[in-house]
Structure formats: C-alpha cells, structure tokens
PALO-634860 format. One record per residue (C-alpha): residue number from 1; x, y, z. Coordinates in pm, 1 decimal, always signed. Example, Ala and Ser with C-alpha at 12.3 -4.5 7.8 and 13.67 -1.06 7.14 Angstrom:
R   num          u          v          w
R     1    +1230.0     -450.0     +780.0
R     2    +1367.0     -106.0     +714.0
//
This chain:
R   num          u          v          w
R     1    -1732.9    +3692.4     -295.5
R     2    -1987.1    +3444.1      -97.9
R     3    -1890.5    +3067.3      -10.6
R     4    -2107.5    +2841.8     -221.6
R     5    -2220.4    +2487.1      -97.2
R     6    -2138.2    +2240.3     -347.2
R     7    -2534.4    +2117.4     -293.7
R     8    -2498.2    +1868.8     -553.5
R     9    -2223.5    +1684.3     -417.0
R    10    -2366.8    +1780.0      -15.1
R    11    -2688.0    +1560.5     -124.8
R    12    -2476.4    +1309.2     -258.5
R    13    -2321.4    +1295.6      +96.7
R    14    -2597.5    +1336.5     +275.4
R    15    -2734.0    +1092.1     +143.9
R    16    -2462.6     +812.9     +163.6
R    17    -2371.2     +909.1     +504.1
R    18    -2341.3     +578.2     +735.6
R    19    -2326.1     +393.7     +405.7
R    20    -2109.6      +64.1     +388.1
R    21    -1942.3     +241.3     +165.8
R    22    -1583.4     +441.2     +166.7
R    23    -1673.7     +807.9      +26.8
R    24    -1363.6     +896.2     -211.4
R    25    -1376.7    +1289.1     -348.3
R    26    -1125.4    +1274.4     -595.8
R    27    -1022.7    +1534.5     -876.2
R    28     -758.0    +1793.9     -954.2
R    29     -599.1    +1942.9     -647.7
R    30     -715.0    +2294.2     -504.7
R    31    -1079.2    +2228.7     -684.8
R    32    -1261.3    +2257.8     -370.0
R    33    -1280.6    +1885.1     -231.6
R    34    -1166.0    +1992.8     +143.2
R    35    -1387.4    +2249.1     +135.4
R    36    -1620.8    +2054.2      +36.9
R    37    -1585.9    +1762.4     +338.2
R    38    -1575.9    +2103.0     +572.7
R    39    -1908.5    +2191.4     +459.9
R    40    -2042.4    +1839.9     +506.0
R    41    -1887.9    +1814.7     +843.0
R    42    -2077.7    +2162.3     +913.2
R    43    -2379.4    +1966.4     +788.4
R    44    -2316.2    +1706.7    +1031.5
R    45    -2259.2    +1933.4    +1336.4
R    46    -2550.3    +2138.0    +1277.3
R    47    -2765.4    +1784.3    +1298.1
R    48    -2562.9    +1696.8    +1579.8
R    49    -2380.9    +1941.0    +1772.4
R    50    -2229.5    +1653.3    +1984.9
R    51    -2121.6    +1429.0    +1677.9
R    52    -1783.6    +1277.9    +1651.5
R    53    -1576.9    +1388.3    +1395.1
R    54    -1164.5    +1416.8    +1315.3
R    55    -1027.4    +1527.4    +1055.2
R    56     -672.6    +1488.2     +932.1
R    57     -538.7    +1667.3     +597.7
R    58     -218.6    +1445.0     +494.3
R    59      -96.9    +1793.7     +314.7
R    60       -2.2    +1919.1     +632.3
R    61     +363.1    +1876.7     +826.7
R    62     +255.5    +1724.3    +1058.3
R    63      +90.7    +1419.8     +967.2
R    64     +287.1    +1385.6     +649.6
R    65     +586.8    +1303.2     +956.4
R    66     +384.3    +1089.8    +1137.3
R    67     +323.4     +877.4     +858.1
R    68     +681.2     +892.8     +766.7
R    69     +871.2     +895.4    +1112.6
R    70     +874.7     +500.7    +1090.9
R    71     +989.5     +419.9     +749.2
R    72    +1347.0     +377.4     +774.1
R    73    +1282.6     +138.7    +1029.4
R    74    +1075.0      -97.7     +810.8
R    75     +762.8      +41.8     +965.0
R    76     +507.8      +94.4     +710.2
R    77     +356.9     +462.8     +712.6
R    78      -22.7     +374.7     +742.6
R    79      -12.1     +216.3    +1007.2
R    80     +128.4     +500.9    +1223.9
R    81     -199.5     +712.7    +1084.3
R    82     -415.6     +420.3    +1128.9
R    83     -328.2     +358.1    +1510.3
R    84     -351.0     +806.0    +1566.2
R    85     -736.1     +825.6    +1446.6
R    86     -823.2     +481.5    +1640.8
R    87     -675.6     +649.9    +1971.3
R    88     -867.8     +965.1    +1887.2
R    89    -1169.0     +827.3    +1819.2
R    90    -1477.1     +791.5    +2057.6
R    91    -1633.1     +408.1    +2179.0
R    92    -1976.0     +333.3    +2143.8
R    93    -2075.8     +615.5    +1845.8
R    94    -2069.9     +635.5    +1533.1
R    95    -1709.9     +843.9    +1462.9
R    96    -1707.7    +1024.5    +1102.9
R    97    -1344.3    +1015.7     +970.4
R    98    -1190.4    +1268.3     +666.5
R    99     -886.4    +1176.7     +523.4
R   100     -781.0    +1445.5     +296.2
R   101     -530.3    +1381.0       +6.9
R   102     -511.6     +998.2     +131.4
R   103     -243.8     +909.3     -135.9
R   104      +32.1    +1084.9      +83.0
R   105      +38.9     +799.1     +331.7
R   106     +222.5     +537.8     +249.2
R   107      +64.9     +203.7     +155.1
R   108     -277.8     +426.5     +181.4
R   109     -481.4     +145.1      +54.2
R   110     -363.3      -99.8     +392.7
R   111     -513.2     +169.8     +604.3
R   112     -804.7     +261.7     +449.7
R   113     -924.7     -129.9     +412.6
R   114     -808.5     -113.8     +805.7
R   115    -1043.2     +174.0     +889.5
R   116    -1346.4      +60.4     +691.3
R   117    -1387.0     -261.0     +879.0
R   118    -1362.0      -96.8    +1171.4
R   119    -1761.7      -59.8    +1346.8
R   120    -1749.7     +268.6    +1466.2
R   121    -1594.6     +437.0    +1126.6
R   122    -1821.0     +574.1     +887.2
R   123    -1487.3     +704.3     +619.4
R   124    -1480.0     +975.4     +389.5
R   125    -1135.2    +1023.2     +216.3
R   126    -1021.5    +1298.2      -62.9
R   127     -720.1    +1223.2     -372.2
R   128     -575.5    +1403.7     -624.1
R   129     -435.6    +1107.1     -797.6
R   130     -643.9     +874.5    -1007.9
R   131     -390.5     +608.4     -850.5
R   132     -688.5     +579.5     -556.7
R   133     -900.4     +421.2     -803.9
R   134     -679.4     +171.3     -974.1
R   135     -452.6     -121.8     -940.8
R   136     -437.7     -282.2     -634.2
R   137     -709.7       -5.0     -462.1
R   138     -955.8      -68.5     -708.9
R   139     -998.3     -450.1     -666.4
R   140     -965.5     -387.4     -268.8
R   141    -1248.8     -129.1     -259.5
R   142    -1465.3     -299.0     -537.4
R   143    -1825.9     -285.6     -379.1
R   144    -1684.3      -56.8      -59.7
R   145    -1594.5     +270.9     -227.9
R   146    -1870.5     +547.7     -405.0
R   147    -1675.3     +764.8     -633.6
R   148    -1727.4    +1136.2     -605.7
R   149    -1550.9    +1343.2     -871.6
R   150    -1514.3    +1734.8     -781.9
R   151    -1442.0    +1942.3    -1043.5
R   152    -1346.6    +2336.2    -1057.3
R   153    -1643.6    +2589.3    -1028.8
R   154    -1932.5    +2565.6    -1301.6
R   155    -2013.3    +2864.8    -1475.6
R   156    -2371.1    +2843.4    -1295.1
R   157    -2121.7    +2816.6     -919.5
R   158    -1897.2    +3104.6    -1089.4
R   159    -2178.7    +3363.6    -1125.8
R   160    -2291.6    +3243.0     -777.7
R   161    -1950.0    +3310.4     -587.8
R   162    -1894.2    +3629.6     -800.9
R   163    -2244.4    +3773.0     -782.1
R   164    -2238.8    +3869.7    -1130.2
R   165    -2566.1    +3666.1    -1267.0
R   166    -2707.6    +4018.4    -1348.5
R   167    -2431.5    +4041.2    -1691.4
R   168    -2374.3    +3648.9    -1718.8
R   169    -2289.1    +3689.4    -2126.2
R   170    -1993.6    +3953.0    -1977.1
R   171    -1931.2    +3723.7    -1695.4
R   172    -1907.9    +3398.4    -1914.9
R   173    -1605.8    +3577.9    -2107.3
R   174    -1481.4    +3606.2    -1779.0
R   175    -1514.9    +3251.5    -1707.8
R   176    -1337.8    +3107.5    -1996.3
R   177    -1054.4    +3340.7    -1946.0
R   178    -1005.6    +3291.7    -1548.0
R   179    -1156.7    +2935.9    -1542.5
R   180    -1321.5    +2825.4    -1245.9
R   181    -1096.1    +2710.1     -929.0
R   182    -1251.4    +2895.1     -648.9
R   183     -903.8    +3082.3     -566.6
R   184     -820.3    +3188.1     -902.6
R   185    -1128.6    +3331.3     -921.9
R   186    -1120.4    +3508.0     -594.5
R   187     -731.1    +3664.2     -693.9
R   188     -911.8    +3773.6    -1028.1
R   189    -1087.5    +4027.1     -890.2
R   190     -703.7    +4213.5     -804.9
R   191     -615.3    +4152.5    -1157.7
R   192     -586.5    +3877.1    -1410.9
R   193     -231.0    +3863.4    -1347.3
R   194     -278.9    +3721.5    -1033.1
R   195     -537.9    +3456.2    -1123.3
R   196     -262.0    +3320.1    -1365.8
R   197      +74.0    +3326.3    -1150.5
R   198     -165.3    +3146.4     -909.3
R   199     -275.5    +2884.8    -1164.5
R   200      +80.0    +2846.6    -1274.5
R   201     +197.7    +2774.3     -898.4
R   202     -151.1    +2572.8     -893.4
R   203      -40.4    +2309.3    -1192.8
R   204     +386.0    +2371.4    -1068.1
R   205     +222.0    +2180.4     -732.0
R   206      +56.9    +1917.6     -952.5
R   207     +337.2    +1843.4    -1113.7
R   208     +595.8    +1770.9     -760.0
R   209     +349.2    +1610.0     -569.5
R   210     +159.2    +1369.6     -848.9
R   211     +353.6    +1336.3    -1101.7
R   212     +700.7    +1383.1    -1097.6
R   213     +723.6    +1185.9     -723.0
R   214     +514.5     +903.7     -858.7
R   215     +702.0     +879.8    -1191.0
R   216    +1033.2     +938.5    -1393.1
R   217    +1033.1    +1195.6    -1631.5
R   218    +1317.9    +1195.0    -1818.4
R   219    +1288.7    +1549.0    -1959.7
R   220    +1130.9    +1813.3    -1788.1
R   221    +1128.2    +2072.8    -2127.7
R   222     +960.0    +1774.6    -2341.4
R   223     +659.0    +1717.7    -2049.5
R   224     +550.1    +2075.9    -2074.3
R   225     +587.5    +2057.5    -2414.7
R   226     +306.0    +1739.6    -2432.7
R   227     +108.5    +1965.3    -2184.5
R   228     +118.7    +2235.9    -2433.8
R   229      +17.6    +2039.2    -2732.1
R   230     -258.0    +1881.1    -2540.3
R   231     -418.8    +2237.1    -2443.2
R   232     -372.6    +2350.7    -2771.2
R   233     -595.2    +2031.8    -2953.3
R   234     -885.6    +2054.3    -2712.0
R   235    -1171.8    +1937.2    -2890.5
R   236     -907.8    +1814.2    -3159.9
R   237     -826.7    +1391.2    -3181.7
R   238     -451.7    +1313.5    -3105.4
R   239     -268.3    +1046.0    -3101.7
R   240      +69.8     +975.3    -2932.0
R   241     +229.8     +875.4    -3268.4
R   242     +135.4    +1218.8    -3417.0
R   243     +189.3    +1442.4    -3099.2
R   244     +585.8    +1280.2    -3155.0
R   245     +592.1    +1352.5    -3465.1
R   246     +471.2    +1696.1    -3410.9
R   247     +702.8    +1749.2    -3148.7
R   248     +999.8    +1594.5    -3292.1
R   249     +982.6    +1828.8    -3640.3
R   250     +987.3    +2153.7    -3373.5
R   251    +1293.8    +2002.7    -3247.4
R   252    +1178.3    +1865.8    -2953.7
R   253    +1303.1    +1484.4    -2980.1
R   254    +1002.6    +1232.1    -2783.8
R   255     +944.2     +904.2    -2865.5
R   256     +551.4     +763.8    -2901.1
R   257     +578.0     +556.1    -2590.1
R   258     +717.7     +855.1    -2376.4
R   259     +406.0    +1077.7    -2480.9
R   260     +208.8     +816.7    -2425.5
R   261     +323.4     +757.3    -2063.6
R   262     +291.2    +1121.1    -1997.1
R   263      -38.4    +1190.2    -2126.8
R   264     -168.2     +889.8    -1911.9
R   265      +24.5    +1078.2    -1598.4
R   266     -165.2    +1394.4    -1650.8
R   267     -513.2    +1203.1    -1676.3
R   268     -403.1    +1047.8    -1384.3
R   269     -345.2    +1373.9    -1183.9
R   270     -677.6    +1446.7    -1331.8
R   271     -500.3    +1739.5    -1534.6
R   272     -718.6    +1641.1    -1860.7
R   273    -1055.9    +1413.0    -1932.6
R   274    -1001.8    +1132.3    -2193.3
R   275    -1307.6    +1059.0    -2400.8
R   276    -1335.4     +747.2    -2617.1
R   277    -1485.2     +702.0    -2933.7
R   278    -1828.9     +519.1    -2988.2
R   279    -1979.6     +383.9    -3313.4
R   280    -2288.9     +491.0    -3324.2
R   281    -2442.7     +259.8    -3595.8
R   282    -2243.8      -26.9    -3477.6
R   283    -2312.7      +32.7    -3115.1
R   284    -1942.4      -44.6    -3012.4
R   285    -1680.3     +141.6    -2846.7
R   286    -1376.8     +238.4    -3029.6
R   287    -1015.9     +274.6    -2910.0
R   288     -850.2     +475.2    -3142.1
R   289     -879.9     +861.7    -3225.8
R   290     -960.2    +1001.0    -2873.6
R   291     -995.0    +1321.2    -2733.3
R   292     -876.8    +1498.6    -2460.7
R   293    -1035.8    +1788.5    -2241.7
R   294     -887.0    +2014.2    -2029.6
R   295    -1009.0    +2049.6    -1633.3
R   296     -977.5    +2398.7    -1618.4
R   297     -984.0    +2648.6    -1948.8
R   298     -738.2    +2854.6    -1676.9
R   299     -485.8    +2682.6    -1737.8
R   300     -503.2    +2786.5    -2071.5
R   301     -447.8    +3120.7    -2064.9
R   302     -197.7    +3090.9    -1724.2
R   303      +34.6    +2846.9    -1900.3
R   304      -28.4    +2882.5    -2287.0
R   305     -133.5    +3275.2    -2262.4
R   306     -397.1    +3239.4    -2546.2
R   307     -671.4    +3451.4    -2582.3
R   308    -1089.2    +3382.3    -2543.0
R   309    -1066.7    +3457.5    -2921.3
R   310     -821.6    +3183.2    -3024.2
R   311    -1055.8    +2853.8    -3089.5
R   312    -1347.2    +2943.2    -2938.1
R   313    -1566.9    +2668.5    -3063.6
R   314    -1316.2    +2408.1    -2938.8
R   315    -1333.2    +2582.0    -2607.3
R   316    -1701.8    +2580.4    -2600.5
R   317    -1655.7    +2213.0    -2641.5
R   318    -1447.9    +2169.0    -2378.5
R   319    -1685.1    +2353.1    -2135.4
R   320    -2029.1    +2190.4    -2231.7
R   321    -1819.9    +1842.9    -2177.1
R   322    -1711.5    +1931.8    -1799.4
R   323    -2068.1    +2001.7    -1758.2
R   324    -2219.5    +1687.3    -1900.8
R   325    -1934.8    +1526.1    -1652.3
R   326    -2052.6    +1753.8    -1383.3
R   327    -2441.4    +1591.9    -1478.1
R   328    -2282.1    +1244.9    -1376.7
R   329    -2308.8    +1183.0    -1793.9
R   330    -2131.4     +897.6    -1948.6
R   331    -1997.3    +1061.7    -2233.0
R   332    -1846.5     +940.4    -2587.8
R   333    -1717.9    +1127.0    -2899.2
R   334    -1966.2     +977.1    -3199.0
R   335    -1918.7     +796.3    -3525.2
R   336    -2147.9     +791.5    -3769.0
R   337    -1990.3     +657.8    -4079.6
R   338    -1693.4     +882.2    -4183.0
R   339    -1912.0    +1231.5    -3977.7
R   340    -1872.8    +1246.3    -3613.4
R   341    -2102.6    +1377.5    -3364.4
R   342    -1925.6    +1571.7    -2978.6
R   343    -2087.5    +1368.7    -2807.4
R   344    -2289.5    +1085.1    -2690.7
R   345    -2417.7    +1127.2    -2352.6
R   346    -2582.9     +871.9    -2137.2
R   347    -2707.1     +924.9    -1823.7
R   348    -2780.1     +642.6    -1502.6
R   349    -3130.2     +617.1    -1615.1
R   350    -3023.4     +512.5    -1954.9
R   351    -3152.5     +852.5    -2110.7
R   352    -2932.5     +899.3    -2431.0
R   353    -2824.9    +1241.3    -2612.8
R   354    -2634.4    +1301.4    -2866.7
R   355    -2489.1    +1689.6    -2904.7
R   356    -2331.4    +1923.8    -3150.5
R   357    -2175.7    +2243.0    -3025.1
R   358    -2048.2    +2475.5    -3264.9
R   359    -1974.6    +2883.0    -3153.7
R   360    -2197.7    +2984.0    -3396.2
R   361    -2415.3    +2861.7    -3730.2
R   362    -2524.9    +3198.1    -3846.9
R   363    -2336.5    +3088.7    -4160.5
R   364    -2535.7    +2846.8    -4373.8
R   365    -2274.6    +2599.7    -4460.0
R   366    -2155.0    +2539.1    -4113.1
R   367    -2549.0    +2529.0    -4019.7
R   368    -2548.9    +2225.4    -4284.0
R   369    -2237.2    +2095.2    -4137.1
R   370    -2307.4    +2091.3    -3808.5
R   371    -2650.4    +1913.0    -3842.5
R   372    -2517.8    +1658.4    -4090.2
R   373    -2418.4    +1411.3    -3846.5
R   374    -2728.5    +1415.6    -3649.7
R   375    -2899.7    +1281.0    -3988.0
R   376    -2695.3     +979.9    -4056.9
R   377    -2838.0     +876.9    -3667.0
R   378    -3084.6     +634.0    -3731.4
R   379    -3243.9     +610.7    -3416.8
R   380    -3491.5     +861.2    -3193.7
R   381    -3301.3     +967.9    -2933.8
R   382    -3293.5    +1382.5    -2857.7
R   383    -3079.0    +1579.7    -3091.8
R   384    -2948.1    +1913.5    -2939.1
R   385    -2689.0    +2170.5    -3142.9
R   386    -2564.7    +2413.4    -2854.6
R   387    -2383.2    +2729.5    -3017.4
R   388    -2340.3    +3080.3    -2829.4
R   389    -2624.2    +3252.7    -3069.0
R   390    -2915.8    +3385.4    -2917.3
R   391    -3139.1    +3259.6    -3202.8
R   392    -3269.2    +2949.8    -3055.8
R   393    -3531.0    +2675.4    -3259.4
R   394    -3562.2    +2344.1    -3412.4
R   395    -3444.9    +2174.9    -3759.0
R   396    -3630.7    +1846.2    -3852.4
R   397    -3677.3    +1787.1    -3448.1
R   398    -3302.3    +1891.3    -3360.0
R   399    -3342.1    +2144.4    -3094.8
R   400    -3097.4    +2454.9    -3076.8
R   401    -3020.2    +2616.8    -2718.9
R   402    -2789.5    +2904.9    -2662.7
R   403    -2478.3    +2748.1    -2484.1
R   404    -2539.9    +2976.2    -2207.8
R   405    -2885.3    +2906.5    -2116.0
R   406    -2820.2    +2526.6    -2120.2
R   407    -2543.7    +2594.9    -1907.6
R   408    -2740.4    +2750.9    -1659.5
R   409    -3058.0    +2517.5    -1689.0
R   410    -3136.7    +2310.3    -1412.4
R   411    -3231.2    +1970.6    -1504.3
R   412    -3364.7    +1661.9    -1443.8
R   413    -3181.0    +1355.1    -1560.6
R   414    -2954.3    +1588.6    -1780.4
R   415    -3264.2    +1619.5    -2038.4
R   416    -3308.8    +2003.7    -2199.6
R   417    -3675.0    +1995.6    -2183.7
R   418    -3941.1    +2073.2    -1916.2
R   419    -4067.1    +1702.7    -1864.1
//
C-alpha cells in the first residue's frame, strides 16, 4: 500500500498559505489530518529547503506536560506552549507553525489568538473536537480561521492506497465493510479481524479523550447504547424523544434530554454528520426530523458487527453523503409536500442538486417511488437517482448514474455532466 496526497485538501493549503487566516483541519481523530500537515510541510520544504517550520503534536507526553506542568500553580497551560514555539522560532522570516490536536492545551483559544497576531507566524492547527469551532473560539476566530474538514479515505483514495482500481465493484464491497481510515485499511490486508479491533480501540480513544473528559456521562452502558441506535438508523430520521422511547422499552432507562446531550457529544467529536431538513417548495429550513450519518461505515461492522447485506440502500446513502461533504456541498434532506427527496445539495457557486439514491430500481414500483419526489419539484434544477445498477439513462430529464461511477467521477463544481 502507497501513501496518497490528500491533493484536494494540499491545493486548498497551498493555496491559503501566508493567508491572514488560521488554517484549522478538523475531523474525527486518526482520519489522516497529521499526515496531512506532514505532507504540506514536505510541500513547503521541497519549495524551500531552508524554510522555517516546527511542529508540535499536543498528543504526545511531552508537550501535553509542558502545557500542564504550571496548572496547579494558577498558571494557565497555553501560555507555557505559547512562550516554547516563540523561543523556537526564527526572526526576520516567515516561521510556519502546526499545532496538532490544539484542543489538548488548555485555554487553546488564548494561545492561538496569541500566535496569530504574531508577524512572523503563518498558523496551521489540527482538532478532533468540534469545540474549536464554537463558543467562545468561534466569535474569536470569526474572519481569522478557514475551516478544513478531513474526512476518512474516499472510495476513489481507497482504490488508490490499495491498488485495487483494476476490480473496483469487488473492492467497493470491501470498502463498505472496512471503511476508509487509512490504518484500518492498511491492518485489513492481515485480516478483517484486525481492521475491526483497531476501529474499536480507534472510537474507545474517541470516547476518553473527547468525550467522556469534556463531559459527564452518567451511564457508560446507555451511551453505547445511543451509539448503537444511531448506526443502526443511518439514512433513517430520529428523534431524541423516540430513540428514549426505543431505548427505554429494551430496558435501557434514558431520558430525552440525556440522548439528546449525547448525540450532540458524538457530532461534536465528529463521530456522526447531522443533516437538517429543507422545504423545498417553501424554500425554508426545517428543524425537526433530522438525520444522522455515520463518518466511517467501519465502525459499523467493528462495533455493531452487521453485514454489507444488512441495509444496503441506507448505507449507500450514507456514502454518497460523505462524498457530497467531501465536494465542499451544502447538503439538506428534502421536503416536498408529505415525499422527501436525500438530498439537496448546493455548492459555493450556488449550483443546486437534488439526489435520490436507492440500491437498486430494477423493480418497477420502487422505480416509481424513487422518482416521485423529483416530480412534485417545481423548479429546473438537475435531477440525479444514483443506485448500484449498471443500467444507466434518463426519465423525463432525471439522469441515472451507477453509484460507483459517480463516485469515482471527477468533477467540476460537484455537477455529473461534462460541461
């Protein structure tokens, strides 16, 4: 198995480099964003092979004591981190700073509004925690922070790292089983087994270091049990007030408010996606009857031990979604009267989509019911029905595209055509 450059996200970089602008790779922890910043600071040595670079990962012992040796004192953390890099760094050049998993120092946001003030700082920082982007952080860094979000391998990265494009529909089962974080698929190779105790360990980690730190959960048993229920309705709406309900009848006692608070941890740890609903018709957003997607279809088989079988259409769902994310997509679920549509997809040059996925419609009547929504839709925008059948074609100007081949496609402003 090769290394892969991220390119997408390395032109995003590349591009932004020297900005004004604090450059925060956040997403779900071991999805590649340190190896990521190591490429780009390959990228910047091979420009420069005298450029000025330190890099500090907050992971490791010994920085997570230096932030810490202080504290009991009344010292706060960050600034024992803040006054290492400026002794380290160089006068008179520009000096390119990586901060990876910034949320471990205390009071992170104090240093990083310390460092990117500072003239000779151009600051690129990496979180696991959504935390970095809220509160307090968020109305610091409004206008001074670009946002990139790094997500687990895409099935077009997984064939690349493999080397298994020659077989992709064999290697796409593959996929869905093993999911795409760049280690699980590496152990896959020894045997599934190992992909999975690693994933388990992989979300265990999640759990102590951004969740269970940064929150009280009262009862261990009942927060796997909402992490259960929510990888089991992929694709599915849920409410709090019927996951309790759910819960409760199997015996497992949780109040609406507690699920509530522990769903919002895991989309905080960036464990699962929420999508909102949008009328379509009335062109407003709704904020009731949301879904949830999964970052990783690993974890579904490592913690829930379901098969590729079990659901597949809400599994293809929950794979075209990550890659309309992956697109930089705003993305809805759609209402159109009392029919809904996956999803409505907008992209930054205002380009709009709305998309059906369904595992197959070799069956008439789920043919009929998948395109039903797209005709209560009023307006002109491109209609697309992915499903995993070969057959591909058009009905009344809705275009069908095997899920496959739009997953590979490469396009340009996220649109499925050759314009």
């Amino acid at each position: 198995m090769q290394l892969i450059a991220r390119k997408r996200h390395l032109d995003t970089l590349s591009v932004l480099k020297e900005k004004n602008l604090i450059k925060v790779a956040t997403g779900v922890r071991r999805c590649g964003k340190s190896t990521l910043m190591a490429q780009f600071q390959d990228l910047l040595r091979k420009e420069n092979s005298k450029v000025s670079i330190l890099a500090i990962n907050m992971d490791m012992p010994e920085f997570r004591s230096l932030a810490e040796k202080n504290l009991p004192k009344g010292q706060a953390g960050w600034k024992e981190i803040y006054d290492y890099i400026i002794k380290n760094i160089k006068r008179n050049v520009t000096n390119y700073v990586f901060i990876d998993e910034v949320q471990n120092v205390p009071e992170f946001e104090k240093l990083l509004e310390g460092l990117y003030v500072h003239p000779n700082i151009d600051l690129y920082v990496t979180g696991s925690n959504a935390f970095l982007l809220s509160s307090e952080l968020a109305t610091l860094l409004t206008g001074r922070a670009y946002e990139i979000n790094v997500l687990p391998f895409s099935f077009a990265e997984y064939l690349e790292y493999t080397d298994k494009s020659t077989n992709p529909d064999r290697a796409f089962a593959e996929y869905i089983r093993t999911g795409g974080f760049p280690e699980a698929v590496r152990l896959s190779a020894e045997g599934s087994h190992f992909a999975n105790e690693y994933l388990q360990m992989v979300f265990k980690n999640i759990y102590e270091n951004d969740i269970s730190q940064r929150y009280t959960i009262y009862a261990e048993e009942s927060y796997k049990e909402v992490v259960n229920f929510l990888i089991d309705s992929v694709g599915s709406s849920v409410s709090a007030g019927n996951m309790a309900k759910v819960l409760t009848a199997n015996k497992k006692k949780i109040d609406n408010k507690t699920v509530s608070k522990y769903i919002d941890t895991l989309v905080e740890a960036y464990l699962f996606y929420k999508v909102n609903r949008y009328d379509i018709k009335g062109k407003q957003h709704l904020a009731t009857q949301e879904k949830y997607y999964l970052v990783d279809l690993g974890f579904r088989n490592a913690l829930l031990g379901k098969e590729l079988a079990s659901d597949a259409g809400h599994l293809l769902e929950n794979l075209i979604y990550l890659e309309l994310k992956r697109r930089n997509n705003q993305v809805w679920i759609g209402k159109t009267n009392n029919l809904e549509v996956d999803f409505v997809v907008r992209n930054n040059e205002g380009f709009t989509q709305y998309i059906q996925v369904s595992q197959t419609v070799q069956n008439a009547s789920t043919l009929e019911r998948e395109l039903a929504p797209f005709g209560r839709i009023g307006d002109h925008h491109e209609k697309l029905l992915i499903t995993m059948d070969y057959e591909t074609g058009t009905y009344n100007g809705i275009k069908k595209i095997n899920a496959i081949d739009w997953l590979l496609k490469t396009e340009k402003y996220g649109r499925t055509d050759n314009n």
